[in-house]
C-alpha positions in Angstrom: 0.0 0.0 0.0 1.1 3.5 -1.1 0.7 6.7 1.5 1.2 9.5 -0.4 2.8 12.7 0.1 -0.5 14.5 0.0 -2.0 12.4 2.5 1.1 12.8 5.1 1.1 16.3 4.7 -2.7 16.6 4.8 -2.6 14.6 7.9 0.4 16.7 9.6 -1.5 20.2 8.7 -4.7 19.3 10.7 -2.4 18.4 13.7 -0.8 21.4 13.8 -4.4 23.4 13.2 -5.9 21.0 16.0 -2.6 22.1 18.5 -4.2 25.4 18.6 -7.6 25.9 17.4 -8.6 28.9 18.5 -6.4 31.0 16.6 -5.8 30.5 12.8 -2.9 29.1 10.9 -1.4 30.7 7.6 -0.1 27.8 5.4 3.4 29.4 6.0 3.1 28.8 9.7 1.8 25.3 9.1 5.0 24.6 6.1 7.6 26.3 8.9 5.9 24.5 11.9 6.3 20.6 9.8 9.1 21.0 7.0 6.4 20.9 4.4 7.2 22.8 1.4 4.8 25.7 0.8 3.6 25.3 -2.8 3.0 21.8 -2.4 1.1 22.8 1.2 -0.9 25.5 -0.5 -2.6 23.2 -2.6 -2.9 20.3 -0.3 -4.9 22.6 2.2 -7.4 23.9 -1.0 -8.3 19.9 -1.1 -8.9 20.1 2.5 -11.1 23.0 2.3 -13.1 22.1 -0.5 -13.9 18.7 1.4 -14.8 20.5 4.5 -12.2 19.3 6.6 -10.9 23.1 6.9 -12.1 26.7 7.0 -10.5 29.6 6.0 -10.6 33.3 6.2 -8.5 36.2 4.0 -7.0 39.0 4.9 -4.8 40.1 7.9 -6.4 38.1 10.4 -7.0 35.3 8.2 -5.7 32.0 7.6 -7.2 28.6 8.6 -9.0 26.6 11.2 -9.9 23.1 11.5 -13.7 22.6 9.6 -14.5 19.8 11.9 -13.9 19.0 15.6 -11.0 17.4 15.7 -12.2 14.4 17.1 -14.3 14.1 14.3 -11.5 13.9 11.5 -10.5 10.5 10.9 -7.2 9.7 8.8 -9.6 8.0 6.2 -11.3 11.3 5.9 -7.9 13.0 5.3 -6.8 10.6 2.6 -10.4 10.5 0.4 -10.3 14.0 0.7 -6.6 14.2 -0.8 -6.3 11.0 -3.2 -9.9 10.1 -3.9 -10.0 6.2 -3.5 -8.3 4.7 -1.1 -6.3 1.5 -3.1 -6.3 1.2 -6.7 -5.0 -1.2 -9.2 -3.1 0.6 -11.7 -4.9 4.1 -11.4 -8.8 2.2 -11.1 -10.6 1.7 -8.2 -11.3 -1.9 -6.5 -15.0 -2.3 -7.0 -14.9 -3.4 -10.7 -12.5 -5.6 -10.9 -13.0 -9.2 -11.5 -10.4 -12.0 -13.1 -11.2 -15.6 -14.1 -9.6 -18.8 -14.0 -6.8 -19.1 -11.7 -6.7 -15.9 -10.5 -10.5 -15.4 -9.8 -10.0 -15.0 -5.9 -7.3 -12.5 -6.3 -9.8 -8.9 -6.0 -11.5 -10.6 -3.4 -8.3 -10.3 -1.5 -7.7 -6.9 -2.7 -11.0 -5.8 -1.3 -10.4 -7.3 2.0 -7.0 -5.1 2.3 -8.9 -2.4 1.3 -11.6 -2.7 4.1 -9.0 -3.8 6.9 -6.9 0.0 5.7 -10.5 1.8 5.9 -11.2 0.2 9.4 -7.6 0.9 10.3 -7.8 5.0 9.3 -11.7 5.2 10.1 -10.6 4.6 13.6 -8.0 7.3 14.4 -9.0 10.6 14.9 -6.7 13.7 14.8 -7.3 14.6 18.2 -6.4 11.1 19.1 -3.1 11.6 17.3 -2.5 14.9 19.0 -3.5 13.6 22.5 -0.6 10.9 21.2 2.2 13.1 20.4 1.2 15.1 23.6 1.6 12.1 25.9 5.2 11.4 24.5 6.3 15.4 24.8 5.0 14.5 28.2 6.9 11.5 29.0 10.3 13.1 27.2 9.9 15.8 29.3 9.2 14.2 32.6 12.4 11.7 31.8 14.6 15.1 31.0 13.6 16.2 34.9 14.4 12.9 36.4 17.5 13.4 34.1 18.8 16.8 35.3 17.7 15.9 38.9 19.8 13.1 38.9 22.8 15.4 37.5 22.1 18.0 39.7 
């Protein structure tokens, strides 16, 4: 299985909209904030608005906002939004294929992996990824006190 670029990126600019979501993001904060390069990230976010998943707002106090709470975003959300299917077989999606002979079972299998991924990204939530990366920062930082108290 491919994740694209579109999808990672999609994925990281919601976390970092989610971080603080009371105060808009300019997609130059967001590109700064996760190494994303800003063209690329410019478009990226325009899929992400026209599917709802973010709002925006022009001029100086502009910029953008998570569309949805963030517990409602799931990472499948973010990658139909970005790349339309989810798996394809050589650019077509899953749902009409069909082989015969030997090889008759094969989409079936296909299929499956395709519904095990959707269950897989249906189930995480930004929020729950940002409650995540939160929790580490947390433990890193508690194991840098105990750290520097035992140097101290």
């Amino acid at each position: 299985m491919h994740i694209s670029a579109k999808a990672d990126y999609a994925t990281r600019a919601l976390l970092e909209l989610a971080r603080a979501p009371e105060q808009p993001l300019t997609c130059e904060a967001i590109a700064d904030a996760q190494g994303i390069p800003f063209r690329f990230l410019k478009s990226v976010v325009g899929e992400l608005r026209r599917a709802g998943l973010v709002r925006s707002q022009r001029g100086c106090v502009g910029g953008y906002w998570l569309g949805a709470p963030a517990d409602a975003i799931t990472l499948l959300d973010v990658t139909r939004a970005v790349d339309g299917e989810l798996i394809t077989l050589r650019g077509e999606p899953l749902s009409g294929l069909g082989y015969s002979g030997a090889a008759r079972g094969l989409p079936g299998v296909w299929r499956r992996i395709e519904a095990d991924a959707a269950a897989v990204l249906g189930g995480v939530t930004v929020a729950a990824l940002l409650a995540e990366a939160e929790a580490e920062r947390g433990a890193e930082n508690g194991a840098e006190s105990v750290r520097a108290q035992g140097a101290a």
